[in-house]
Backbone as CSV, one residue per row, in Angstrom:
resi,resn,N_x,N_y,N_z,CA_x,CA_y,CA_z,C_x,C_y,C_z
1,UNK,10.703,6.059,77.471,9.392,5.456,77.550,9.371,4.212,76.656
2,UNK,8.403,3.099,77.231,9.219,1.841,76.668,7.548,2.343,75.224
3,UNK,8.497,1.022,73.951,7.798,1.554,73.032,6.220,0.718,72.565
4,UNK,6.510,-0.768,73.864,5.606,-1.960,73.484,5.381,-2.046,75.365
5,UNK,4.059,-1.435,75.850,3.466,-2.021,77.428,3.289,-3.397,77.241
6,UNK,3.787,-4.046,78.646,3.627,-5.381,78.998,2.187,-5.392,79.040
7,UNK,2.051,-6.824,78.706,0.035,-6.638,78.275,-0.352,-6.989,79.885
8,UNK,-1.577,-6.309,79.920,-1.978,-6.307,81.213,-2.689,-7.791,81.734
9,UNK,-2.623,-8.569,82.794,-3.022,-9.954,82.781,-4.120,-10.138,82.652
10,UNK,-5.431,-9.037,82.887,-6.862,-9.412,82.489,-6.988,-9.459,80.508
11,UNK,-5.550,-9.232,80.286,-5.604,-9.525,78.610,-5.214,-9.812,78.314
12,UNK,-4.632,-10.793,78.788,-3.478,-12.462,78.219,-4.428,-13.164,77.867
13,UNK,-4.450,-14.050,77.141,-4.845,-15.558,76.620,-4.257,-15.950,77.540
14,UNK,-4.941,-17.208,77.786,-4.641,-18.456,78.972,-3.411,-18.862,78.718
15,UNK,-2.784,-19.415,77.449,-1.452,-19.412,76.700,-0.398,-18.408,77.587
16,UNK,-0.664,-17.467,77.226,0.304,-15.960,78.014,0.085,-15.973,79.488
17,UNK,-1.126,-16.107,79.845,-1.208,-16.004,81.438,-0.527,-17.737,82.272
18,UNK,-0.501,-18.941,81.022,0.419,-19.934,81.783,1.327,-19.636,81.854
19,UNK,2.225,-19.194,80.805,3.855,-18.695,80.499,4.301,-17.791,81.515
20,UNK,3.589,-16.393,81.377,3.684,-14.919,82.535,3.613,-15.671,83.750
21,UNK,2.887,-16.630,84.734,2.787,-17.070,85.980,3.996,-17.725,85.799
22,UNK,4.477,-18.485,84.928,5.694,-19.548,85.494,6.681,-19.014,85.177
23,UNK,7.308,-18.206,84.855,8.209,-16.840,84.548,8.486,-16.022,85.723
24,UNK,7.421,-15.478,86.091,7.113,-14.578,87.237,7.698,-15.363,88.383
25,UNK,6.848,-16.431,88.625,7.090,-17.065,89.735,8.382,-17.641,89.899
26,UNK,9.166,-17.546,89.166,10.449,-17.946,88.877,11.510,-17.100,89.736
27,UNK,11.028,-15.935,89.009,11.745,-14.528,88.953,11.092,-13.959,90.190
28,UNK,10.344,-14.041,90.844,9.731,-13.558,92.291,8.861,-12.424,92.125
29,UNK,8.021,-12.149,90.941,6.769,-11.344,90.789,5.661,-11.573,90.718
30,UNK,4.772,-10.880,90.494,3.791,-11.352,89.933,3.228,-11.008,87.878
31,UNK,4.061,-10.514,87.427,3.957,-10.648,86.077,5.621,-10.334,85.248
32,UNK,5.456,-11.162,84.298,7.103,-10.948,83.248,7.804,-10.024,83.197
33,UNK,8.754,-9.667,83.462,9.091,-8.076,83.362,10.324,-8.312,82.095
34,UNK,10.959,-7.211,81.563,12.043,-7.016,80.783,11.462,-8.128,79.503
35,UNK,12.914,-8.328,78.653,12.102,-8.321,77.753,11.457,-9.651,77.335
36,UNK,10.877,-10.575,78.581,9.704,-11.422,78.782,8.265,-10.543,78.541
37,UNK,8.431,-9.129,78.783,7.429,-8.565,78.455,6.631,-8.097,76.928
38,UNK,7.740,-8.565,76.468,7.823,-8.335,75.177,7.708,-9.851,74.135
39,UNK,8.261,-10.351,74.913,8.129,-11.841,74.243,6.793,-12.470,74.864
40,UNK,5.998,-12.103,75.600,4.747,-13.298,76.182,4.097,-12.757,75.083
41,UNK,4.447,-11.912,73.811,3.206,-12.010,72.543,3.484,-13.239,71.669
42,UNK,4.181,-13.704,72.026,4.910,-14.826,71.427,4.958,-15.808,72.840
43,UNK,3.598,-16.665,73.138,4.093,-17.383,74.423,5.502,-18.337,74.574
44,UNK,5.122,-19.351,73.733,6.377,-19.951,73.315,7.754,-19.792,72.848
45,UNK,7.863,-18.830,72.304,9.040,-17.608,72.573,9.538,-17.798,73.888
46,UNK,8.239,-16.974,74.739,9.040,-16.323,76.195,9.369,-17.952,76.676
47,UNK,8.548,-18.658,76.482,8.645,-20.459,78.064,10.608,-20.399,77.288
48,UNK,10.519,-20.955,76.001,11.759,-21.452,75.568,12.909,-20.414,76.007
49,UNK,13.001,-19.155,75.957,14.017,-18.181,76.439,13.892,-18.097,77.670
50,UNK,12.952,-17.772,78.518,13.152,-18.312,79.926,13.857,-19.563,80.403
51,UNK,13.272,-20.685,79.860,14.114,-22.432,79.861,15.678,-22.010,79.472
52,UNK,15.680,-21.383,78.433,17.669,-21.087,78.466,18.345,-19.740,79.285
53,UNK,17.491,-19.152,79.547,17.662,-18.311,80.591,18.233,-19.019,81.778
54,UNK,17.539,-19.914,82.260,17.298,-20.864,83.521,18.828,-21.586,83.591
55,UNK,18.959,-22.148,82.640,19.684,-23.441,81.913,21.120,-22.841,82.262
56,UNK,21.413,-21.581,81.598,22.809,-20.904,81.567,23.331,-20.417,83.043
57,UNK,21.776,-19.893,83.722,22.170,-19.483,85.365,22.617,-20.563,86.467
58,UNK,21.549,-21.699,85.760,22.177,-22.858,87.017,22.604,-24.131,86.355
59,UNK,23.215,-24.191,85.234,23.638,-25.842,84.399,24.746,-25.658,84.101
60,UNK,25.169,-24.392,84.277,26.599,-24.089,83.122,28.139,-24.094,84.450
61,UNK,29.448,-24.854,83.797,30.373,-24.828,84.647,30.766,-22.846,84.875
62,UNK,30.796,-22.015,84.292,30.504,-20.819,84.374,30.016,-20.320,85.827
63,UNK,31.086,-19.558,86.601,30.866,-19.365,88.197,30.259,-18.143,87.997
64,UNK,28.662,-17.896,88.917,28.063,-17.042,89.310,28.530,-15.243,89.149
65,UNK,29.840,-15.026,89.895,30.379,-13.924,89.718,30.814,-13.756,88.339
66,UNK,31.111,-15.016,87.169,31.667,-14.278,86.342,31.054,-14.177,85.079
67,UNK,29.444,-14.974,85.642,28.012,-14.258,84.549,27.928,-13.499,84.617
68,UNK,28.161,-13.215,86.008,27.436,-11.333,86.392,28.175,-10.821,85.811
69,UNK,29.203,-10.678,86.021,30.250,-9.984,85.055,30.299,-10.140,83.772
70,UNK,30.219,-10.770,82.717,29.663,-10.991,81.735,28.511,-9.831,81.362
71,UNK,27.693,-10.065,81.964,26.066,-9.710,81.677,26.482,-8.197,82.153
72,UNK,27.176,-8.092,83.202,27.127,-6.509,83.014,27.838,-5.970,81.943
73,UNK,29.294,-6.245,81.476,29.885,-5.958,80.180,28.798,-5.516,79.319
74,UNK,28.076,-6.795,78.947,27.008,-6.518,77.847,25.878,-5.659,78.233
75,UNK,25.604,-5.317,79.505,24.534,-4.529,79.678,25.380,-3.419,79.370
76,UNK,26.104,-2.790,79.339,27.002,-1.569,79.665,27.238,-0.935,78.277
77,UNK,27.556,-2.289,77.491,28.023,-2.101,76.048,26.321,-1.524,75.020
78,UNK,25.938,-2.076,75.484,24.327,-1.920,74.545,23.572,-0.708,75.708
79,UNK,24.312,-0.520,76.673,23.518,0.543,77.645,21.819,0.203,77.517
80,UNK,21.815,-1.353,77.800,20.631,-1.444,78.138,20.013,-1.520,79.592
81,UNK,19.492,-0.219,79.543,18.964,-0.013,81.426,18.523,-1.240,82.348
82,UNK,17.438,-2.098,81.686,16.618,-2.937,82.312,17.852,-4.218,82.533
83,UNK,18.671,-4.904,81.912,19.435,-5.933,81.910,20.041,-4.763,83.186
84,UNK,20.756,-4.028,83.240,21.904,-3.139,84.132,20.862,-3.712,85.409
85,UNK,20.164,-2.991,85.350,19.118,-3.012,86.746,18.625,-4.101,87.065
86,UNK,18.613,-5.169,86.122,18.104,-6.390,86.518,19.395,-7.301,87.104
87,UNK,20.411,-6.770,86.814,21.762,-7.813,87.163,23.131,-6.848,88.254
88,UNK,22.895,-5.828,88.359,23.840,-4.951,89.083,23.811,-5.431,90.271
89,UNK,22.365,-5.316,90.792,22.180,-5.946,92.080,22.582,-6.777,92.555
90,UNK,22.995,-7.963,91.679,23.018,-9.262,92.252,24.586,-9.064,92.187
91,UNK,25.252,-7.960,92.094,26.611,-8.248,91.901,27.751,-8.429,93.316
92,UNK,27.171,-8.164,94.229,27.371,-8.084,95.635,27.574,-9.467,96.097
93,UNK,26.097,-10.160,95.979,25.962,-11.509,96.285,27.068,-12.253,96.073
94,UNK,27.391,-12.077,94.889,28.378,-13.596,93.768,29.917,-12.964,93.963
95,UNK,30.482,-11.751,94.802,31.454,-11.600,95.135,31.882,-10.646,93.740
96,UNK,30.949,-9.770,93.206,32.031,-8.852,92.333,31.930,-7.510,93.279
97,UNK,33.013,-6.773,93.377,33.599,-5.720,94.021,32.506,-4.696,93.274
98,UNK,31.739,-3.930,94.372,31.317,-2.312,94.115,32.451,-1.616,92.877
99,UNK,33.286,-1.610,93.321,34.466,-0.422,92.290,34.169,-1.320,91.264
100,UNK,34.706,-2.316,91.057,34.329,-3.174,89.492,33.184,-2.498,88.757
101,UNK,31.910,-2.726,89.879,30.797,-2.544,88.823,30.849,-1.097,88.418
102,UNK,31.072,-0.195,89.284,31.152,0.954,89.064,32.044,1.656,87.815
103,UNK,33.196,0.760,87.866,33.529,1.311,86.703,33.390,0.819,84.965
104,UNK,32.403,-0.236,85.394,32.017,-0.886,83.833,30.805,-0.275,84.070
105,UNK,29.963,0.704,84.866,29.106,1.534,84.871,29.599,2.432,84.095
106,UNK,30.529,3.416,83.943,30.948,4.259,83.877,32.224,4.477,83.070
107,UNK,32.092,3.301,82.527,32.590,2.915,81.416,34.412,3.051,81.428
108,UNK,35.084,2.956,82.716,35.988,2.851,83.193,36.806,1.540,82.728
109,UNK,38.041,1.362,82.738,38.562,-0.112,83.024,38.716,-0.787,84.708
110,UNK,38.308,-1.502,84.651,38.175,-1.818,85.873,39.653,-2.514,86.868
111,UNK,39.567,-2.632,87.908,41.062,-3.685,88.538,40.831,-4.393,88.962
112,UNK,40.912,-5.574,88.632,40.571,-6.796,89.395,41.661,-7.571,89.846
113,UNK,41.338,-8.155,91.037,42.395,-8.862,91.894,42.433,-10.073,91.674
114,UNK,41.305,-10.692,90.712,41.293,-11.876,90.103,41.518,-12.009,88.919
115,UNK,42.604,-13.051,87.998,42.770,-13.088,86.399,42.157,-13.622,86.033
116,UNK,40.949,-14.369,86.307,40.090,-15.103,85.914,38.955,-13.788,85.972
117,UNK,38.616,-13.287,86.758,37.809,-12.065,86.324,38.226,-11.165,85.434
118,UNK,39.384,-10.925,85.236,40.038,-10.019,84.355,39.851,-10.450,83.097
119,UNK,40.113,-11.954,82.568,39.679,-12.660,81.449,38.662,-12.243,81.156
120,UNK,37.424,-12.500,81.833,36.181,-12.529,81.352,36.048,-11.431,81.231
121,UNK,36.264,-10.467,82.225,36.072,-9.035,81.220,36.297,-8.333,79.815
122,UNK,37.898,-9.034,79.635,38.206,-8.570,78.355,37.753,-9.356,77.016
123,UNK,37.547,-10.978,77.473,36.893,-11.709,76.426,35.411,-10.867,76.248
124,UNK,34.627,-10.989,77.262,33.097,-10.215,77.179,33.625,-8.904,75.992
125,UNK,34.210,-7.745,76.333,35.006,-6.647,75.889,34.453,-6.658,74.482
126,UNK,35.814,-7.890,74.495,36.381,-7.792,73.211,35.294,-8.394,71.710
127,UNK,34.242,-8.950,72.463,33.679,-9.885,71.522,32.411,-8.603,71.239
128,UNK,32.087,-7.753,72.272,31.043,-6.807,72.118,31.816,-5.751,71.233
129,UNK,33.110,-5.363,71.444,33.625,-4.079,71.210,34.187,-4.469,69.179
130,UNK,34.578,-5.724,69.408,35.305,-6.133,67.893,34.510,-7.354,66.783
131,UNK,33.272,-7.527,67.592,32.338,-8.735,67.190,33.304,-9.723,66.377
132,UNK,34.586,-10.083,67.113,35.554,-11.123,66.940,35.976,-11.013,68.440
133,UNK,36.378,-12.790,68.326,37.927,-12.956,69.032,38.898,-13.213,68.926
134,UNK,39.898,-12.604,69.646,41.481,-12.658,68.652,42.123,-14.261,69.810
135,UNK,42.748,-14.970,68.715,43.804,-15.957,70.014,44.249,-15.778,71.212
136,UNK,45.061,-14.736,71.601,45.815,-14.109,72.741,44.244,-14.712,73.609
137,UNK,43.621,-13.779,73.486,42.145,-13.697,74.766,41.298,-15.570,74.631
138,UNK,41.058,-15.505,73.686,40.987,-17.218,73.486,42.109,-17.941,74.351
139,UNK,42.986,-17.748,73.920,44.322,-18.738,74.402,44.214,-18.446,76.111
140,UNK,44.065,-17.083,76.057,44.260,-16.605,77.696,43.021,-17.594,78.219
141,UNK,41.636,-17.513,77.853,40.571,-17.556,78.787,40.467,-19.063,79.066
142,UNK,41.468,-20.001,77.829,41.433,-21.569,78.026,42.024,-21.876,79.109
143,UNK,43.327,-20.552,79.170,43.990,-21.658,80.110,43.498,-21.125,81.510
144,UNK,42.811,-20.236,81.942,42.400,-19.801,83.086,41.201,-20.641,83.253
145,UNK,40.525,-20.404,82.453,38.912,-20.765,82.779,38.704,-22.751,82.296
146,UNK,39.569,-23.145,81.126,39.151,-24.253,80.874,37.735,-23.971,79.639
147,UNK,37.927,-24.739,78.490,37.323,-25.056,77.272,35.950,-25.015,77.540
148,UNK,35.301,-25.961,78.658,33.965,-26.087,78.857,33.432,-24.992,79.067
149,UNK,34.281,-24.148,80.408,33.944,-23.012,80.724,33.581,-21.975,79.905
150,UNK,34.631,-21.449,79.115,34.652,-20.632,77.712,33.548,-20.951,76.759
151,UNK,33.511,-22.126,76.844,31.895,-22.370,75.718,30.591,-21.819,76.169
152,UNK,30.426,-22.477,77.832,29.813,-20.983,78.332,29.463,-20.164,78.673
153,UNK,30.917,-19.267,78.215,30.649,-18.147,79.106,30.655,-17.015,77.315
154,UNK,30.700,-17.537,76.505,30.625,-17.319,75.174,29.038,-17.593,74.648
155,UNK,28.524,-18.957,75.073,27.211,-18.659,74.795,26.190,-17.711,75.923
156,UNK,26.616,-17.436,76.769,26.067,-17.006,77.972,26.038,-14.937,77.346
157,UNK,27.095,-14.659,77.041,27.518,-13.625,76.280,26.271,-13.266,75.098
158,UNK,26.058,-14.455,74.403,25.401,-14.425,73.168,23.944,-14.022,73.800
159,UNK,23.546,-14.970,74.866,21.925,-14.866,74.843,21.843,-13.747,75.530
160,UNK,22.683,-12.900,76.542,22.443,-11.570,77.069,22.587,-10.498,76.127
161,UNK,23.421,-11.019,74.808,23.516,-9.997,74.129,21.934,-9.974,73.272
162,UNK,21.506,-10.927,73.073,19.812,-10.786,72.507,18.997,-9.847,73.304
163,UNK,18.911,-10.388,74.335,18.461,-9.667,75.888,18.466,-8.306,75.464
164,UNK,19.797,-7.774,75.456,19.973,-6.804,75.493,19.663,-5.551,73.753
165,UNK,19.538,-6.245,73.101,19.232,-5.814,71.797,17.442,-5.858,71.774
166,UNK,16.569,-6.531,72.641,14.910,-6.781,72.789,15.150,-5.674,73.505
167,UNK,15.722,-5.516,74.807,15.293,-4.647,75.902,15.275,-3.055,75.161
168,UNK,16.948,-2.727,74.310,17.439,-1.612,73.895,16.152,-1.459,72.671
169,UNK,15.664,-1.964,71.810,15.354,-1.766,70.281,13.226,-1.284,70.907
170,UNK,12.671,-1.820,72.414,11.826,-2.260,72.674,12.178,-1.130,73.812
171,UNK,13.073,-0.193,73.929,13.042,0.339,75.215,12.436,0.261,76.373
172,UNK,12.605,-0.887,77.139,11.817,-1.387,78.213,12.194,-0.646,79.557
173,UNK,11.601,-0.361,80.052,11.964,0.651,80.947,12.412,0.277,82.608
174,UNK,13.218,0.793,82.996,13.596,0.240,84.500,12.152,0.720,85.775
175,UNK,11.803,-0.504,86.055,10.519,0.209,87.154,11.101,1.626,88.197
176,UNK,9.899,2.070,88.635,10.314,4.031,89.111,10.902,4.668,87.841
177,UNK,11.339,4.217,86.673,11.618,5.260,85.478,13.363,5.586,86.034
178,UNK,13.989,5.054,86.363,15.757,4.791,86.384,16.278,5.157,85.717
179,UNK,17.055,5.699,85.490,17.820,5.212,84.331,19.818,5.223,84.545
180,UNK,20.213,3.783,85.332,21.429,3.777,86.249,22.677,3.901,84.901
181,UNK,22.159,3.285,83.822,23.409,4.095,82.824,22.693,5.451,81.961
182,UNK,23.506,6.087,82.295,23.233,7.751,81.953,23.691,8.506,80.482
183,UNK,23.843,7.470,79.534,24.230,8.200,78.755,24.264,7.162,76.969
184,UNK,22.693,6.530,77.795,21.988,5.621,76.414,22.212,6.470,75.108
185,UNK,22.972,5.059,74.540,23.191,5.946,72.731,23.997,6.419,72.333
186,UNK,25.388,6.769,73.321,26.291,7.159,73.111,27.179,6.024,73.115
187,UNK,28.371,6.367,71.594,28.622,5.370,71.269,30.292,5.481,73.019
188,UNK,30.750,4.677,72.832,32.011,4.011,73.996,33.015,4.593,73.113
189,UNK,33.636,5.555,74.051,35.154,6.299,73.867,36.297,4.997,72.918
């Protein structure tokens, strides 16, 4: 049960109800969900994290499939439900394999037929699992992905990992009451 309700829109300030509409409408609802729900107490908060939200999904040399991938790592690692459920879905679209997700669901190693996906998995990994990175995975992800790329797919890492520390600390809850990782809180084998 989440520990802070999204405020209801007949009780936003005009402030919150500009922010919540251009958020929403972004995102294809009609009010903020995840942890925009949590930040429209802070309007300016949510506009500016939405704006880099925005920024990282469509500005960054960083290819579609291998945010998602990214963002699921980190949803997986912090077993934060709402990021899982907000980004699993889209994993189809951008070309990551069912079995992939399934097994960074399930906390599996995964096989990928791509080394450029394989990179990003273990850089994502390694930076959640050792809050460092060692050379080898650096060295690896330059020469696959290219410098620009790595910058970000490293800051891209960072702001889902916030995401995911609001959603987890704020227990925001997956709509219908979900819960697609099963075993919140337990620390990773």
């Amino acid at each position: 049960m989440a520990r802070i309700d999204p405020i209801p829109p007949e009780r936003m300030t005009a402030e919150q109800r500009r922010v919540n509409d251009a958020i929403a409408g972004r995102r294809g609802g009609g009010q903020a969900l995840g942890p925009f729900s949590i930040w429209l107490r802070t309007p300016d908060l949510a506009e500016k994290a939405a704006a880099l939200g925005d920024h990282l999904r469509s500005r960054l040399a960083l290819a579609p499939r291998h945010q998602e991938l990214a963002i699921l790592v980190v949803a997986r690692h912090w077993s934060a439900q709402y990021e899982w459920y907000a980004h699993a879905r889209h994993a189809a679209r951008v070309g990551l394999d069912a079995a992939v997700v399934e097994a960074i669901r399930t906390r599996r190693e995964p096989a990928f037929a791509d080394d450029s996906d394989a990179v990003v998995y273990r850089l994502t990994r390694e930076l959640c699992d050792t809050r460092a990175l060692g050379d080898d995975t650096y060295a690896r992800a330059v020469d696959l992905l290219g410098e620009q790329t790595v910058v970000d797919l490293v800051t891209t890492i960072g702001f889902y990992v916030m995401v995911a520390v609001v959603l987890v600390g704020f227990r925001i809850d997956v709509p219908g009451g979900a819960r697609p990782l099963d075993d919140q809180g337990k620390p990773r084998p």
